[in-house]
C-alpha positions in Angstrom: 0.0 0.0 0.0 1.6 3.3 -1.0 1.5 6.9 0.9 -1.1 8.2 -1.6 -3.6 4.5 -1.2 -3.0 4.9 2.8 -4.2 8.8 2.9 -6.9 8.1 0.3 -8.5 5.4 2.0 -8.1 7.9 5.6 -10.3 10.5 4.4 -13.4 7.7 3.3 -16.2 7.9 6.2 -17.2 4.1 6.9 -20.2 4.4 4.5 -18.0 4.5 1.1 -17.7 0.8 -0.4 -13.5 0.9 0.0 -13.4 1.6 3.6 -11.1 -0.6 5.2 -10.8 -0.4 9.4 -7.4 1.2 10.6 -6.6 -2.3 12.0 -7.3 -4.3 8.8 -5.2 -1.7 6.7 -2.0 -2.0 9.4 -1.8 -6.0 8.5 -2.1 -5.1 5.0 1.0 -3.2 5.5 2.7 -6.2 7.9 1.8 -9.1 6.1 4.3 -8.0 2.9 7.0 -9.7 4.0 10.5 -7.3 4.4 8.5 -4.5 4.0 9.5 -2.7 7.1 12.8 -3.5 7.0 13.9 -2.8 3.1 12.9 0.6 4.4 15.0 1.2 7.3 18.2 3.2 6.1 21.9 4.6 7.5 20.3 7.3 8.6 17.6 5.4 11.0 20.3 3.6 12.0 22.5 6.8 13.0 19.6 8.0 14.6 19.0 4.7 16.8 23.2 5.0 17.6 22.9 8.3 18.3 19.6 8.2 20.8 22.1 4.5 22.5 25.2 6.7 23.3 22.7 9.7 24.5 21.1 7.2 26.9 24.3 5.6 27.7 26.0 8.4 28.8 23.0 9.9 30.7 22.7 7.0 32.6 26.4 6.7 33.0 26.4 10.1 34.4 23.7 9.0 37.1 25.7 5.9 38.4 28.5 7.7 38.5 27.2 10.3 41.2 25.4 7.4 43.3 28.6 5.9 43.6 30.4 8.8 44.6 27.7 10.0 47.1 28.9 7.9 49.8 32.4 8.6 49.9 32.3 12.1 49.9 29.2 12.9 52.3 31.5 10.8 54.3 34.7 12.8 53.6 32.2 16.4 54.6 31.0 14.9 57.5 33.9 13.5 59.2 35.4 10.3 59.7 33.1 9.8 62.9 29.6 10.2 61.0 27.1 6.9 61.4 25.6 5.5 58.8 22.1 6.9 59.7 23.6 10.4 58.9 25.1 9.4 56.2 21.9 8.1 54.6 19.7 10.8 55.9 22.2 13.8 54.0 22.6 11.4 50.9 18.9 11.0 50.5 18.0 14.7 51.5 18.0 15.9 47.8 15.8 13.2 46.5 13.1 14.6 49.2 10.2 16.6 47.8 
């Protein structure tokens, strides 16, 4: 089914003869076999790469300051501080 057939067949109201259900014209579409995929290109796949590293390095950036919480509230509050204190200034900021 091309572009043109797809939004030709949108605008018909259910009374025209060629109406077809949203449903039954999606496995029109998916039941051609490779269709999806002869149309994936570089660039969807540079865009899929792109979004990986962003997410990669978002959530690298996030592990990386819970594992350093610890340590340094413990290095601010002195070698003395409990645990308890530790855990109630490390978790202050998530607190809303």
């Amino acid at each position: 089914m091309t572009l043109a057939t797809a939004m030709s067949e949108y605008g018909r109201n259910a009374t025209n003869v060629g109406y077809r259900a949203p449903a039954q014209r999606a496995a029109a579409i998916v039941s051609q076999p490779g269709a999806a995929a002869e149309s994936i290109t570089l660039y969807h796949w540079l865009v899929v790469l792109f979004a990986s590293c962003g997410w990669l390095f978002d959530t690298m950036g996030q592990r990386i300051f819970v594992l350093s919480r610890e340590p340094a509230l413990r290095e601010l509050l002195g070698a003395t501080a409990s645990d308890d204190k530790v855990h109630v200034w490390g978790t202050l900021p998530q607190r809303s």
